[in-house]
VOVOMAR-6458 format. One line per field, with one value per residue (C-alpha): residue number from 1; residue in three letters; z, y, x. Coordinates in nm, 2 decimals. Layout:
N
n = [NUM|...] .
res = [Ala|...] .
Z = [Z|...] .
Y = [Y|...] .
X = [X|...] .
This chain:
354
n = [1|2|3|4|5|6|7|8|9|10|11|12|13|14|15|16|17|18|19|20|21|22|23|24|25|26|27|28|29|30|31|32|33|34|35|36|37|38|39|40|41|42|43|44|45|46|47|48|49|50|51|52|53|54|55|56|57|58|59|60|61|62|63|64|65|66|67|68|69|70|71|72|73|74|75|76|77|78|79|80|81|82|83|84|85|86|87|88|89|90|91|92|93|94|95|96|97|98|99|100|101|102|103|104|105|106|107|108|109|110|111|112|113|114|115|116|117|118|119|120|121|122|123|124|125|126|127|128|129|130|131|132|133|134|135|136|137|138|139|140|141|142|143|144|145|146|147|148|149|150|151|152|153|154|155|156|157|158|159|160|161|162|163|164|165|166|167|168|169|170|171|172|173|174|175|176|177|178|179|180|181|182|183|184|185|186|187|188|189|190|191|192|193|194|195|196|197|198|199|200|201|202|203|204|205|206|207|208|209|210|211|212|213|214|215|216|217|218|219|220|221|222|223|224|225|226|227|228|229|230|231|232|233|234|235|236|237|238|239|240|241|242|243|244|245|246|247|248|249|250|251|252|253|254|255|256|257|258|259|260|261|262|263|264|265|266|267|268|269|270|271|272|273|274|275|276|277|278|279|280|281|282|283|284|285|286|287|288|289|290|291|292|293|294|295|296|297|298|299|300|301|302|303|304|305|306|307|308|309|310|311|312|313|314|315|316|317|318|319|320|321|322|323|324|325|326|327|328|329|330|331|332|333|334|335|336|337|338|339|340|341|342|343|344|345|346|347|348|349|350|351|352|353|354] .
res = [Unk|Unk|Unk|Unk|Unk|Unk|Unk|Unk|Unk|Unk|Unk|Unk|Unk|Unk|Unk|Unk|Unk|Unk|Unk|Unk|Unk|Unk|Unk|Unk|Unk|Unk|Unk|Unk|Unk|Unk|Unk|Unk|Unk|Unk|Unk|Unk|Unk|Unk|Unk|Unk|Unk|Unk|Unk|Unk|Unk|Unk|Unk|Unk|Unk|Unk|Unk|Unk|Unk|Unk|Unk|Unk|Unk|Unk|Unk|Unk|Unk|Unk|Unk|Unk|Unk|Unk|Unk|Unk|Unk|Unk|Unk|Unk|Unk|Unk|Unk|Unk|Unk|Unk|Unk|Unk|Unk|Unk|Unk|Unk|Unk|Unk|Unk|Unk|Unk|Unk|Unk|Unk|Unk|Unk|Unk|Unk|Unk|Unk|Unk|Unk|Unk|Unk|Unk|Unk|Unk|Unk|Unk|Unk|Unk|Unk|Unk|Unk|Unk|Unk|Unk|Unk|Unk|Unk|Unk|Unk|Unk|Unk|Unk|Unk|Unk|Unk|Unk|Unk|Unk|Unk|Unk|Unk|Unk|Unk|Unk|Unk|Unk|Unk|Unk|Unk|Unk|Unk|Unk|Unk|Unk|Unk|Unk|Unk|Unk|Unk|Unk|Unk|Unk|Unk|Unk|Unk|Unk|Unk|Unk|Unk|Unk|Unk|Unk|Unk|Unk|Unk|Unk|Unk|Unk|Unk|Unk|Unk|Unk|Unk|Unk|Unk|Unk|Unk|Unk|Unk|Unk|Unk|Unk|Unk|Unk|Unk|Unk|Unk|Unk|Unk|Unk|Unk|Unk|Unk|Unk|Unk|Unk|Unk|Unk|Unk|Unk|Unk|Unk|Unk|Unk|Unk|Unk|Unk|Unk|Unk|Unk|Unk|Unk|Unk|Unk|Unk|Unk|Unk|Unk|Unk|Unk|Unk|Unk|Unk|Unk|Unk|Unk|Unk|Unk|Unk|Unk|Unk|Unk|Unk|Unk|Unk|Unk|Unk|Unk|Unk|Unk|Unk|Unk|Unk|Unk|Unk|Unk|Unk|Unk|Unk|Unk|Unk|Unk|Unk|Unk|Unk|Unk|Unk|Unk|Unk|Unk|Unk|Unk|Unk|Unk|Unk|Unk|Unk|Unk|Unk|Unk|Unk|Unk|Unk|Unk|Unk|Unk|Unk|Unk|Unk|Unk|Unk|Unk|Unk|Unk|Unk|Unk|Unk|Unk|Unk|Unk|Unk|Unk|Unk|Unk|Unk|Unk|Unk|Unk|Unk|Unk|Unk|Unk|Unk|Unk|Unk|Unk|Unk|Unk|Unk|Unk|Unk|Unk|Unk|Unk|Unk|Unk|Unk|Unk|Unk|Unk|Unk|Unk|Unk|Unk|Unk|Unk|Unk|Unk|Unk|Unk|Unk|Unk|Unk|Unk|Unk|Unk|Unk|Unk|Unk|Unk|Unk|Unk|Unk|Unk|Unk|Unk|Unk|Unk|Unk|Unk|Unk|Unk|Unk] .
Z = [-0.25|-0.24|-0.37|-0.41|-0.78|-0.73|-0.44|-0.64|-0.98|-0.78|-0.60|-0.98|-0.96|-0.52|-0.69|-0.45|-0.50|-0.25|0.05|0.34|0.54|0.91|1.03|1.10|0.84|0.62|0.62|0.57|0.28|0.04|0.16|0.27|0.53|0.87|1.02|1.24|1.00|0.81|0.39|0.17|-0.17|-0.49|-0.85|-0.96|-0.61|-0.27|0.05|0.34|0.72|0.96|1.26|1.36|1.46|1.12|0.86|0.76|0.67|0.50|0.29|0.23|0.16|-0.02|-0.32|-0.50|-0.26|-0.11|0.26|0.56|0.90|1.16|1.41|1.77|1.55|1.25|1.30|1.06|1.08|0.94|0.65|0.53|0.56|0.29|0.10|0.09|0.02|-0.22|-0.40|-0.44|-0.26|-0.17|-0.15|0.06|0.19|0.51|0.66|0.84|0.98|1.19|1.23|1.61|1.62|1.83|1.54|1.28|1.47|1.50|1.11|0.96|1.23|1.11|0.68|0.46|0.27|0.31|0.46|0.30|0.46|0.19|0.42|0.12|-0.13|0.07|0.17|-0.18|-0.31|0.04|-0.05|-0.33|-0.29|-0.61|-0.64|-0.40|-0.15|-0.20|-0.20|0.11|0.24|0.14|0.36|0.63|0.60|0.53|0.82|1.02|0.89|0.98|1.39|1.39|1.27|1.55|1.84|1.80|1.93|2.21|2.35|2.64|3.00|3.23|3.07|3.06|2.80|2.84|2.86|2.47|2.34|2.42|2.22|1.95|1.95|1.95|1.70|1.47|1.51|1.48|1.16|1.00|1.12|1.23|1.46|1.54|1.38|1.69|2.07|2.02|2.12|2.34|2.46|2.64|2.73|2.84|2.76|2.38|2.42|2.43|2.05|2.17|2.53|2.70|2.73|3.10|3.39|3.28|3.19|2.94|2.99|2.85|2.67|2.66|2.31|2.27|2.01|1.90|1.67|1.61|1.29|1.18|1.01|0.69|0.52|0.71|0.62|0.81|0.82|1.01|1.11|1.42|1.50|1.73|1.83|2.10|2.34|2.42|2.32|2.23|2.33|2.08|2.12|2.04|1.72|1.66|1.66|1.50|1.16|1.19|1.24|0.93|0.74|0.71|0.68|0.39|0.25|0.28|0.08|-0.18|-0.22|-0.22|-0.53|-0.60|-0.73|-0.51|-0.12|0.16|0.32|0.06|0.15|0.51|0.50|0.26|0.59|0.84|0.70|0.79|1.12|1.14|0.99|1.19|1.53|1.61|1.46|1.78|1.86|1.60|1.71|1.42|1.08|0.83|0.78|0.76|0.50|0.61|0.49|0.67|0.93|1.11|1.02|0.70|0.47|0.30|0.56|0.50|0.71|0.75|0.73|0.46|0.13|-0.05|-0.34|-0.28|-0.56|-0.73|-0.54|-0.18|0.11|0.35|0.63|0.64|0.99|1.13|1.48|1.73|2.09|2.36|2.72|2.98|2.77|2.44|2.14|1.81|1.51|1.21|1.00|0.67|0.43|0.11|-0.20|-0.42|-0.79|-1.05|-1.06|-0.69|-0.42|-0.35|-0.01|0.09|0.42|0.39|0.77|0.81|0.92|1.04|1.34|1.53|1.83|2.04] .
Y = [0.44|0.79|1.13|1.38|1.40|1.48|1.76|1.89|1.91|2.13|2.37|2.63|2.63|2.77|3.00|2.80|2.72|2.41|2.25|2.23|1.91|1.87|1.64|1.27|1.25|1.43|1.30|0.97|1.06|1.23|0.96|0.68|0.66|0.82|0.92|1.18|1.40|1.75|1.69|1.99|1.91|2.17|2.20|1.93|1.76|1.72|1.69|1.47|1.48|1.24|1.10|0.78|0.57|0.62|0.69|0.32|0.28|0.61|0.56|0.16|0.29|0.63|0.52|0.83|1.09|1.34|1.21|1.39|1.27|1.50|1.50|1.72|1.93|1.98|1.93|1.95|2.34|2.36|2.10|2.31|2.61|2.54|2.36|2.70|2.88|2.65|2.61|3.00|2.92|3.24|3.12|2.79|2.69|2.52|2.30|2.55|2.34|2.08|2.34|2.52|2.86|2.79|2.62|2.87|3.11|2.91|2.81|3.18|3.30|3.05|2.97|3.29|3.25|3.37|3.06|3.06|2.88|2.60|2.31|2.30|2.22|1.85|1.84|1.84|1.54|1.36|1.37|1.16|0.82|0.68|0.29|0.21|0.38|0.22|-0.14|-0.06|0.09|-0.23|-0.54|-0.29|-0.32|-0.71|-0.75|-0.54|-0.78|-1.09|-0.96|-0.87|-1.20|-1.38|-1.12|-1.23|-1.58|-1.43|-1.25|-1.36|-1.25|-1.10|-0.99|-0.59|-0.40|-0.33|-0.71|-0.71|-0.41|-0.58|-0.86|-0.65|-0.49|-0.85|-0.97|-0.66|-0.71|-1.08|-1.04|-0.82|-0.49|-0.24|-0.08|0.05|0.29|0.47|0.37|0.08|0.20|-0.09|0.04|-0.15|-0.11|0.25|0.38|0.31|0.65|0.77|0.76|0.83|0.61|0.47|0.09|0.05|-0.21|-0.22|-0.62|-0.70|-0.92|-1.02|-0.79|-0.54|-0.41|-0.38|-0.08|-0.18|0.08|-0.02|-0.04|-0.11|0.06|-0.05|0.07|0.40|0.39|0.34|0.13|0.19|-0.04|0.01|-0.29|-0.29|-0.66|-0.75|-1.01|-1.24|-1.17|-0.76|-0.56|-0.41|-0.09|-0.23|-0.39|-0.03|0.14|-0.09|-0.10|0.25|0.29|0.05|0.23|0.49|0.41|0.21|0.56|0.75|0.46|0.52|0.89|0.85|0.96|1.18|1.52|1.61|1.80|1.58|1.77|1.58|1.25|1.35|1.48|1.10|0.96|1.21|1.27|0.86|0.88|1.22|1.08|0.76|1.03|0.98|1.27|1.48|1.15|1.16|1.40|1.37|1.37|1.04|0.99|1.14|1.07|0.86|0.77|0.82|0.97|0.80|1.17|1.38|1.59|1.61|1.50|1.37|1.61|1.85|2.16|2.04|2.20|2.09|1.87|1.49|1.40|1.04|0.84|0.99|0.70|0.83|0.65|0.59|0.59|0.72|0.66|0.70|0.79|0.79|0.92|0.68|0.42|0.25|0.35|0.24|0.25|0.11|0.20|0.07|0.25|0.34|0.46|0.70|0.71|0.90|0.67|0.61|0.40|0.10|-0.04|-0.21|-0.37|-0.69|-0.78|-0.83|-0.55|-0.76|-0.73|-1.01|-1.17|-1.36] .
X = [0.26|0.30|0.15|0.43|0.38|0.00|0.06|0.35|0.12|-0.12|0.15|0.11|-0.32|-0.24|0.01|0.30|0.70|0.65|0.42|0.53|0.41|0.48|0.13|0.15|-0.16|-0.02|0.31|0.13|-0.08|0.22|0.48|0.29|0.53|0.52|0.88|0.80|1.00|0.92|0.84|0.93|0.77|0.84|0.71|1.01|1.13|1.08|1.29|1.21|1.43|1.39|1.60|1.83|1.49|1.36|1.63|1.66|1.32|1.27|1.58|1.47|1.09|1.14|1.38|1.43|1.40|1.60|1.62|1.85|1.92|1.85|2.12|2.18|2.33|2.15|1.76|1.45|1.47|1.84|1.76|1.43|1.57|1.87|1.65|1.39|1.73|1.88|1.55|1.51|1.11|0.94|0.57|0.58|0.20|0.19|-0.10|-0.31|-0.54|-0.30|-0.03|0.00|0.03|0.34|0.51|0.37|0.59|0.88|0.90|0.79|1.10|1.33|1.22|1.35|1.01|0.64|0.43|0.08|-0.20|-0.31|-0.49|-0.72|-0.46|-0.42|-0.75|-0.89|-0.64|-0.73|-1.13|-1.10|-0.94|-0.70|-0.68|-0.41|-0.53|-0.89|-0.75|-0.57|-0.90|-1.07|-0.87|-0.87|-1.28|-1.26|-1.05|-1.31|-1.63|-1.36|-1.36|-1.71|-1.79|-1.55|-1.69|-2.02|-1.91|-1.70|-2.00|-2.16|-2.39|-2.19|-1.89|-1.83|-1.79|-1.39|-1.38|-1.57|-1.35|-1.01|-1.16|-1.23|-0.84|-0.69|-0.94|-0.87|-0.46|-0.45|-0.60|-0.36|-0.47|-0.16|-0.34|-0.69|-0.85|-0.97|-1.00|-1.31|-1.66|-1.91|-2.22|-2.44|-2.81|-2.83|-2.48|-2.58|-2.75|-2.41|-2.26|-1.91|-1.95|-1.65|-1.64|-1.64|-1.72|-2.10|-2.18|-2.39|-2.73|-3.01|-3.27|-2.97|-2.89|-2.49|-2.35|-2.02|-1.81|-1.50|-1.20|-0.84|-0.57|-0.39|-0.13|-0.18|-0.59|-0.89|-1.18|-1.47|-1.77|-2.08|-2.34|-2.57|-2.68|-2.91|-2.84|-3.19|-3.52|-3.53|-3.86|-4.10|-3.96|-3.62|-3.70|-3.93|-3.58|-3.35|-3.58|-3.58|-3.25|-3.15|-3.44|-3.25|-2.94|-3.05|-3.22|-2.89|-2.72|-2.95|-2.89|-2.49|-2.32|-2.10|-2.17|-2.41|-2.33|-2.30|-2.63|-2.84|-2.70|-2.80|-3.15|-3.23|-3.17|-3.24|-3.59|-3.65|-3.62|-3.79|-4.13|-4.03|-4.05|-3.70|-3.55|-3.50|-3.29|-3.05|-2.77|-2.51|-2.46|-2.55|-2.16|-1.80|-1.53|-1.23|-0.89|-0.55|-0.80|-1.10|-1.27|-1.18|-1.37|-1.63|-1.88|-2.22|-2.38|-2.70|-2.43|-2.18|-2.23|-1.91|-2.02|-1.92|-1.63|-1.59|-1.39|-1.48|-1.53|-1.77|-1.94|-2.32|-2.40|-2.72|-2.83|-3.11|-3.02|-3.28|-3.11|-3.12|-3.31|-3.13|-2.95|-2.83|-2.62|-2.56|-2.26|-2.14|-1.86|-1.91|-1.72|-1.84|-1.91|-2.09|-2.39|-2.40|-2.19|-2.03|-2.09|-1.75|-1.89|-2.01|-2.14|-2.48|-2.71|-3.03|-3.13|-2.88|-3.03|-2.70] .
């Protein structure tokens, strides 16, 4: 699966002769193949270099295309710059928002063409997901649900929080998952206050609640899941936070469509935990699209205005932290349509008791 014909169909409306693509996540989203090469795609082609650790694959993967292998003496630089030459390109955008001002240098030096920034050309075929890149997005969430499932049997008193996380990696890959989404988040007790804690040698116990964030990668794409379960009997003010918590996540859910901004989705949740009297302790947004990246745009926050399209995958995720005390977060994924969303993650979101 790859999407040179749809960046290549948009290179006339950005007033472009080509895109130049240098990212791993962009790389991944017009090739569907990551090579650690340079992608030149034009109005009626594209050219793609790579070197000796990848070439086999890229030629067995990329039927079609014009591939090149990079050697000492001819690198990615030599290969675009005939291309850019042979092609006659003069306008050539380049991923502004992943590219280093080092390299920016290096390739306007080097590339006998003017390099236009044009992160929003990619970014606006990245927000909305097509059907193979939604099914891949799909097993990656069912094998998520699959090791949240198993974890919950794994857990017990006195294990730490790396101990739980390692679980979760070998729980995630076993199943089919290439790799993890992101580094696994465990909270427990009073590091849940922390949305982005660090598993570490903390041990889990009794009348502790334990935030577990955690997702896969398939086919190049994400998923993304976060349960909070409690482990024994949870206090009053526990349970008080957890409804509210699911409350509004449930709110947001509601509100997801697309065509609408992402700051509507946001305050539908947001304004559930403010009348709940949480709302100075929610410190993020209600979710963030996904896809080849753990966090892509639109967002589903209180500052995005962007207007959500069909076929976005956002996360619904709201969270209340209170420092030194507890925390918790529930997150589902959704996909969007024009009559609303469909919630792809099927683990439970009950209040768990282990």
């Amino acid at each position: 699966m790859n999407h040179i014909k749809k960046i290549a169909a948009q290179l006339l409306e950005h007033d472009l002769d080509a895109m130049l693509i240098t990212s791993k996540s962009g790389e991944r989203y017009a090739l569907g193949f990551h090579g650690e090469g340079l992608l030149l795609v034009t109005r009626d082609g594209a050219q793609y270099s790579t070197d000796g650790r990848y070439i086999e694959a890229a030629r067995e993967q990329l039927p079609g295309l014009d591939i090149c292998l990079t050697t000492t003496k001819q690198g990615h630089m030599a290969f675009a710059k005939e291309y850019v030459e042979a092609k006659g390109l003069k306008h050539v955008g380049f991923e502004s928002g992943a590219m280093t001002v080092d390299a920016h240098l290096r390739y306007s030096k080097e590339l006998p063409c003017t390099l236009v920034p044009a992160q929003k050309l990619l970014d606006g075929l990245r927000a909305s997901k097509d059907e193979g890149e939604l099914s891949l997005m799909r097993r990656a969430q069912q094998i998520t649900d699959e090791a949240f499932k198993a974890i919950l049997n794994y857990i017990r008193p006195g294990m730490t929080e790396r101990e739980i996380a390692a679980r979760l990696v070998y729980e995630l890959l076993s199943r089919g998952g290439e790799r993890v989404s992101f580094d696994p988040i465990v909270a427990a007790g009073p590091n849940g206050s922390r949305p982005h804690a660090v598993p570490g040698d903390r041990t889990v116990e009794k009348g502790m609640f334990i935030t577990m964030d955690f997702g896969c990668k398939v086919g190049g794409y994400c998923s993304d899941m976060t349960r909070t379960v409690a482990l024994g009997h949870p206090t009053e003010e526990m349970e008080a936070v957890y409804n509210a918590v699911l409350a509004a996540q449930k709110a947001g859910i509601s509100a997801a469509r697309a065509g609408i901004t992402g700051r509507e989705i946001d305050a539908a949740g947001r304004n559930v935990l403010e009348a709940a009297g949480y709302g100075a302790y929610f410190s993020h947004g209600f979710g963030h699209s996904l896809g080849v990246d753990i966090h892509e745009g639109p967002s589903a926050s209180s500052r995005e205005e962007r207007i959500m399209p069909v076929g976005a995958v956002i996360s619904a995720e709201p969270g209340v932290y209170i420092p030194g005390t507890l925390g918790v977060r529930i997150e589902d994924v959704l996909i969007l349509n024009e009559n609303g969303c469909e919630n792809i993650t099927r683990s439970p979101k009950d209040l768990i008791v282990l």
